[in-house]
N, CA, C and O atoms as a GROMACS GRO file, in nm:
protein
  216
    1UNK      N    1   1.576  -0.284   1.929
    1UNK     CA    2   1.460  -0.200   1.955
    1UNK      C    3   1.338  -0.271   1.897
    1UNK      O    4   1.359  -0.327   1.789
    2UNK      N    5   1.228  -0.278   1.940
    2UNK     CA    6   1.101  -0.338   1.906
    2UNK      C    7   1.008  -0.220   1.852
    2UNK      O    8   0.977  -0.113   1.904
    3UNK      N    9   0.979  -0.273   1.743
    3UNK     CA   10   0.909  -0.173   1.679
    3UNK      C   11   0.752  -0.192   1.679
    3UNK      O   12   0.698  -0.303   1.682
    4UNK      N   13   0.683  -0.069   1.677
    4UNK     CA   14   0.500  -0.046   1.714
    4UNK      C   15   0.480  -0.075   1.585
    4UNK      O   16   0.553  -0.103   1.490
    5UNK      N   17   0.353  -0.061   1.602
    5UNK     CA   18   0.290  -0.086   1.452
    5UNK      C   19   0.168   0.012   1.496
    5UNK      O   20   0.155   0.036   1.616
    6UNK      N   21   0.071   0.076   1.393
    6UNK     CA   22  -0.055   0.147   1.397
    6UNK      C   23  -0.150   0.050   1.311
    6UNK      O   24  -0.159   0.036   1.189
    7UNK      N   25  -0.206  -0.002   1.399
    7UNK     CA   26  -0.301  -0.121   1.354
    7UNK      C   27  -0.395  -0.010   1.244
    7UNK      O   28  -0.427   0.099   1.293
    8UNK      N   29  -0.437  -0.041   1.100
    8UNK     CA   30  -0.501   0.024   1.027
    8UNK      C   31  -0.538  -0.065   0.865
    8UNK      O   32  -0.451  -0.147   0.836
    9UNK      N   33  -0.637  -0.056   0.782
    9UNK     CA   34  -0.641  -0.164   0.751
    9UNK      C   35  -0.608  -0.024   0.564
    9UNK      O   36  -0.576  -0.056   0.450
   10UNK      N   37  -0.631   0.088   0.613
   10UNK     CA   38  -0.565   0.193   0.478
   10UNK      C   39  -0.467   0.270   0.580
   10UNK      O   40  -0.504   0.362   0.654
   11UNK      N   41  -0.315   0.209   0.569
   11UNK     CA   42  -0.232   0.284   0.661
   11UNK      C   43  -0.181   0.459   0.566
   11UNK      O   44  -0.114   0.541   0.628
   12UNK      N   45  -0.220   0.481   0.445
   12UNK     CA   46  -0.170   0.599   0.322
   12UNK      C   47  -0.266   0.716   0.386
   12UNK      O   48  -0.232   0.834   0.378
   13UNK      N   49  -0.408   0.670   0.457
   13UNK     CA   50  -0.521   0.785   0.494
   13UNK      C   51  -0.466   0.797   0.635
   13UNK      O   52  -0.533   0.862   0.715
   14UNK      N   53  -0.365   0.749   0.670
   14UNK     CA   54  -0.330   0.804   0.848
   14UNK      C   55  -0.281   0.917   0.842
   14UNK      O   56  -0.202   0.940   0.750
   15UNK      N   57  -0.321   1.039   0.954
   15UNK     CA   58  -0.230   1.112   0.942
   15UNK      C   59  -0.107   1.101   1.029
   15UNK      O   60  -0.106   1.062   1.146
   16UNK      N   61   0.022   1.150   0.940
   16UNK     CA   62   0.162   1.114   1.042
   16UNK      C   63   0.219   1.249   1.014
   16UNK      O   64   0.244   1.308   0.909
   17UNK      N   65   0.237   1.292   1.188
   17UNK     CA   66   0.314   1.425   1.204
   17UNK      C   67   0.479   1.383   1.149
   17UNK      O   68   0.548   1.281   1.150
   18UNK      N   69   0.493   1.504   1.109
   18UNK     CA   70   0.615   1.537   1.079
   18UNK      C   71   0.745   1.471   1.191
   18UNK      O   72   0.864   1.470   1.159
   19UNK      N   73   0.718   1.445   1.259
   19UNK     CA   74   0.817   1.402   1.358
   19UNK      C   75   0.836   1.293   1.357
   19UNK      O   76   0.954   1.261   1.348
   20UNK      N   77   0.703   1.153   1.369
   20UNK     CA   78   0.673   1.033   1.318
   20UNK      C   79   0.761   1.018   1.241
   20UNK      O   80   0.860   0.950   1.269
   21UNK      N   81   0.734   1.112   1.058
   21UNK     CA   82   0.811   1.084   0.985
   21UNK      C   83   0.910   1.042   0.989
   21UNK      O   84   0.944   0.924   0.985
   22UNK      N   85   1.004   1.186   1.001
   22UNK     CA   86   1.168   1.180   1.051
   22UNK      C   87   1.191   1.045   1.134
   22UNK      O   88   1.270   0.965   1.082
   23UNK      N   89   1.149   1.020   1.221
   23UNK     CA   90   1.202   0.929   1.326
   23UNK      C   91   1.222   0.815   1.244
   23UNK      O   92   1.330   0.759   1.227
   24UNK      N   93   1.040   0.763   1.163
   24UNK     CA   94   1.061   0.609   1.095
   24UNK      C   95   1.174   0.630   0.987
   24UNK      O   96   1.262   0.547   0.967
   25UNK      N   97   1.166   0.726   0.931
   25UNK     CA   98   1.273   0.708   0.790
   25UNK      C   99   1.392   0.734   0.875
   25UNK      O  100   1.485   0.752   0.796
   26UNK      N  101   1.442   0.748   1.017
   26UNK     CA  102   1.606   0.706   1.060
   26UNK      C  103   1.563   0.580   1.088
   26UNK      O  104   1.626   0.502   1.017
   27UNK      N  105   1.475   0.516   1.167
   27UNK     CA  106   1.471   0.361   1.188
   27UNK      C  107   1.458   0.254   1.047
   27UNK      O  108   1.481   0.134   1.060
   28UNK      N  109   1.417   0.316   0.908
   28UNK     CA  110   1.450   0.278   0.814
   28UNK      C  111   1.582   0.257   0.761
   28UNK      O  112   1.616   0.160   0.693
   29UNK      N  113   1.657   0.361   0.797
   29UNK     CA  114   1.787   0.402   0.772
   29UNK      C  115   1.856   0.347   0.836
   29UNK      O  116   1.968   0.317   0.794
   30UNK      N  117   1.815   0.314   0.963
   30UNK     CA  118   1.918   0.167   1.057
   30UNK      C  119   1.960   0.338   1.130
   30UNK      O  120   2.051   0.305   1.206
   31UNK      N  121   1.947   0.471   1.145
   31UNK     CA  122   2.006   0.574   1.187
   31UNK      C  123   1.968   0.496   1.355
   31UNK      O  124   1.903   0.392   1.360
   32UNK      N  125   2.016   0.559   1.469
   32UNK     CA  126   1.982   0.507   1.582
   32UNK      C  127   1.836   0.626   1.623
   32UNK      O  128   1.829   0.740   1.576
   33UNK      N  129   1.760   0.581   1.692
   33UNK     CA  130   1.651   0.660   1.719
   33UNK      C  131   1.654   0.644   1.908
   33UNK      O  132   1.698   0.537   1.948
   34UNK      N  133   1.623   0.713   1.980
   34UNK     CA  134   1.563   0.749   2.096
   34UNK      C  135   1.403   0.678   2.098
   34UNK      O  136   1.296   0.718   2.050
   35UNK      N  137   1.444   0.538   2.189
   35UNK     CA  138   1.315   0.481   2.164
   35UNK      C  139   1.192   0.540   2.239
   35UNK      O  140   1.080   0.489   2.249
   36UNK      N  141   1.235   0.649   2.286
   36UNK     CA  142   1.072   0.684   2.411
   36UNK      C  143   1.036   0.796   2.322
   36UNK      O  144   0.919   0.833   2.314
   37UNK      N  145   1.158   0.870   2.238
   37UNK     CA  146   1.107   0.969   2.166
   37UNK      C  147   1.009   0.914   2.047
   37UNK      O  148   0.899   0.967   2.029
   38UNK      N  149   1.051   0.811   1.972
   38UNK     CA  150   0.962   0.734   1.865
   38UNK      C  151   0.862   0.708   1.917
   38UNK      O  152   0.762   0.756   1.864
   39UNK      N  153   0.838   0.612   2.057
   39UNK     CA  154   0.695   0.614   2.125
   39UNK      C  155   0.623   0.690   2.144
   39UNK      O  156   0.508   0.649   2.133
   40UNK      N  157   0.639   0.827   2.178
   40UNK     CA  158   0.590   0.914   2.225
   40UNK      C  159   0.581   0.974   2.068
   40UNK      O  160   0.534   1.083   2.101
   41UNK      N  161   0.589   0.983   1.931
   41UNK     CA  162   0.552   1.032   1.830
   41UNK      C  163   0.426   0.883   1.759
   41UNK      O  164   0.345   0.891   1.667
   42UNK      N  165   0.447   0.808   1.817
   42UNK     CA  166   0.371   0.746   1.786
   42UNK      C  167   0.264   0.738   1.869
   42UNK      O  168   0.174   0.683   1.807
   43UNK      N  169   0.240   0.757   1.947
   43UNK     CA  170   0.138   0.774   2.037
   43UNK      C  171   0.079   0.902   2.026
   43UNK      O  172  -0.029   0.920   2.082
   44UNK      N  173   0.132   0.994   1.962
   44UNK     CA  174   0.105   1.094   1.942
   44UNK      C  175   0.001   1.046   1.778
   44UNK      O  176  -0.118   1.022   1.761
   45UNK      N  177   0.098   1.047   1.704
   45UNK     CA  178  -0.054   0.969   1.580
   45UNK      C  179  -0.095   0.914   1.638
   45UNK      O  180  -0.199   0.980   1.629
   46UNK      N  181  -0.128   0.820   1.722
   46UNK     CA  182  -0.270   0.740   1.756
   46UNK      C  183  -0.361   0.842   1.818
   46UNK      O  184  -0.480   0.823   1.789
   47UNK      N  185  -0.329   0.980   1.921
   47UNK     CA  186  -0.377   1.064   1.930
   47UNK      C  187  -0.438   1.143   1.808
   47UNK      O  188  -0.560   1.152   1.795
   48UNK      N  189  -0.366   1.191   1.736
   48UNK     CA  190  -0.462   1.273   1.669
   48UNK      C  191  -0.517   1.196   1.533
   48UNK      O  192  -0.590   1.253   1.453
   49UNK      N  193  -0.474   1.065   1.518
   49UNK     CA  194  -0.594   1.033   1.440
   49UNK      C  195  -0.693   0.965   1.482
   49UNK      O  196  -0.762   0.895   1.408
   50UNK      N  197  -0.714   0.979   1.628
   50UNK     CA  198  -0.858   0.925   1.646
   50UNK      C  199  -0.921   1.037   1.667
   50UNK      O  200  -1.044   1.041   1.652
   51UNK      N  201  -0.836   1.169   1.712
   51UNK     CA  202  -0.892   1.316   1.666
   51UNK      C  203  -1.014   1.359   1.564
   51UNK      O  204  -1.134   1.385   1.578
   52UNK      N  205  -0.932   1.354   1.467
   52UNK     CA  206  -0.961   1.340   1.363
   52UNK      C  207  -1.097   1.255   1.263
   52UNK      O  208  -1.165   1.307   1.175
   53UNK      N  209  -1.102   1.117   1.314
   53UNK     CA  210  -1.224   1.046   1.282
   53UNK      C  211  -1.359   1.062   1.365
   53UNK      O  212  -1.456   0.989   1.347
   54UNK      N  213  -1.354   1.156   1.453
   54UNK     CA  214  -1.439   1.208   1.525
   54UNK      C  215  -1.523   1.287   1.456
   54UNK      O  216  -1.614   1.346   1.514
   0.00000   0.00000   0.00000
């Protein structure tokens, strides 16, 4: 699986939904993840933190 990155230069001030979470700490865990579901939570933070800096 190829992993995203959230280009950010203070990645601690991002906000990451709860789901994000879970997902990276199983891909930390080597747990298997649903890669469209991880995309789609990650695309989801890139959504709402450009929300957000608005």
């Amino acid at each position: 699986m190829s992993h995203r990155t959230i280009p950010s230069t203070l990645t601690g001030s991002l906000p990451r939904p709860g789901k994000l979470v879970r997902l990276m700490f199983a891909v930390a865990d080597d747990i298997p993840v649903d890669p469209s579901a991880l995309n789609a939570a990650i695309d989801d933070g890139h959504h709402r933190s450009g929300q957000e800096t608005k």
